[in-house]
N, C-alpha and C positions, 0 to 999 in steps of 0.2 A: 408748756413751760419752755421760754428759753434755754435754758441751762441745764435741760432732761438728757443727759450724753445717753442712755439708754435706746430713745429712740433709732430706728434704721429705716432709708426708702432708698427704692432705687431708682437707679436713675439711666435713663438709657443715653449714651452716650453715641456720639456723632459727631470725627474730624472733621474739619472745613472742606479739602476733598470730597468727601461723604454728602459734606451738607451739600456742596455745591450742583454734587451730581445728581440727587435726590431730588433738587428741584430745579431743575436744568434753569440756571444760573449763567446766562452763556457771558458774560460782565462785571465788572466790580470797578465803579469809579474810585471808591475811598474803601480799603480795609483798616478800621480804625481797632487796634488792640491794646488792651488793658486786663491783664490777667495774670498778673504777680506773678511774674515767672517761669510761665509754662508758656511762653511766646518763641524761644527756641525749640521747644519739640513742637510748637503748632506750624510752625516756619519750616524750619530745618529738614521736614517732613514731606513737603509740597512739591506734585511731581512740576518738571518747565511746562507742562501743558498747564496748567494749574497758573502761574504766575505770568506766562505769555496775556492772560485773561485779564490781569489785575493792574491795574494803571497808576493807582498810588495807595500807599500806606503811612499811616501814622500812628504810633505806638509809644508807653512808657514803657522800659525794657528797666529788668531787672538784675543786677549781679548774684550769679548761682556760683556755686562751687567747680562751674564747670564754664561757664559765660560768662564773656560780658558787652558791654553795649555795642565796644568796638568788635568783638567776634560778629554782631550781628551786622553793622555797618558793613565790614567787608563781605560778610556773607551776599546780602543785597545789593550793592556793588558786583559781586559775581552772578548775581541771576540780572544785573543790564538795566540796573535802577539807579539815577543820580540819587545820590545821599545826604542830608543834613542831620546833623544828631547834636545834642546837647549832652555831656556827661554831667552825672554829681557823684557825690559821694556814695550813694549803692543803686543808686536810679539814673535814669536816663530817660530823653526820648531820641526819637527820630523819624523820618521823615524821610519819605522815599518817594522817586517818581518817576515810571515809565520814561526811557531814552526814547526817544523823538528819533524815526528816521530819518537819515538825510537825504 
């Protein structure tokens, strides 16, 4: 049943770091996320060896009590990612992409 709140499984969990290293991952053209919310502690988390890796991102970002779209825009802008985002009203996205050396 749906709707059985009774039921429990578990579930073995693995950060992006984790996953990456687990399966040596040495690249990420597109990290695309969608995950209600919990995209500042997936983010916010990531050693620079982790995002020297990752060349672009695109995400719908969520306003928490504690976030919001523009916290992450700057945020990514500080780890050396040009930025595009769209705000709304509790959503957003954005759009990030590896600075080019010159």
């Amino acid at each position: 049943k749906l709707n059985d709140t009774n039921r429990r499984a578990k579930v073995r969990v693995v950060g992006l770091e984790g996953f990456m290293r687990d399966h040596a991952i040495p690249h990420v053209d597109l990290l695309k996320l969608d995950c209600e919310g919990a995209e500042y502690g997936i983010l916010f988390t990531l050693s620079d060896e982790v995002y020297a890796r990752i060349s672009n991102i695109a995400m719908e970002t969520h306003d928490t009590e504690e976030y919001t779209t523009l916290d992450m825009v700057d945020f990514l802008r500080s780890k050396g990612y040009e930025v595009d985002f769209e705000e709304r009203r509790i959503t957003g996205h954005v759009w990030a992409r590896r600075k080019k050396p010159v």
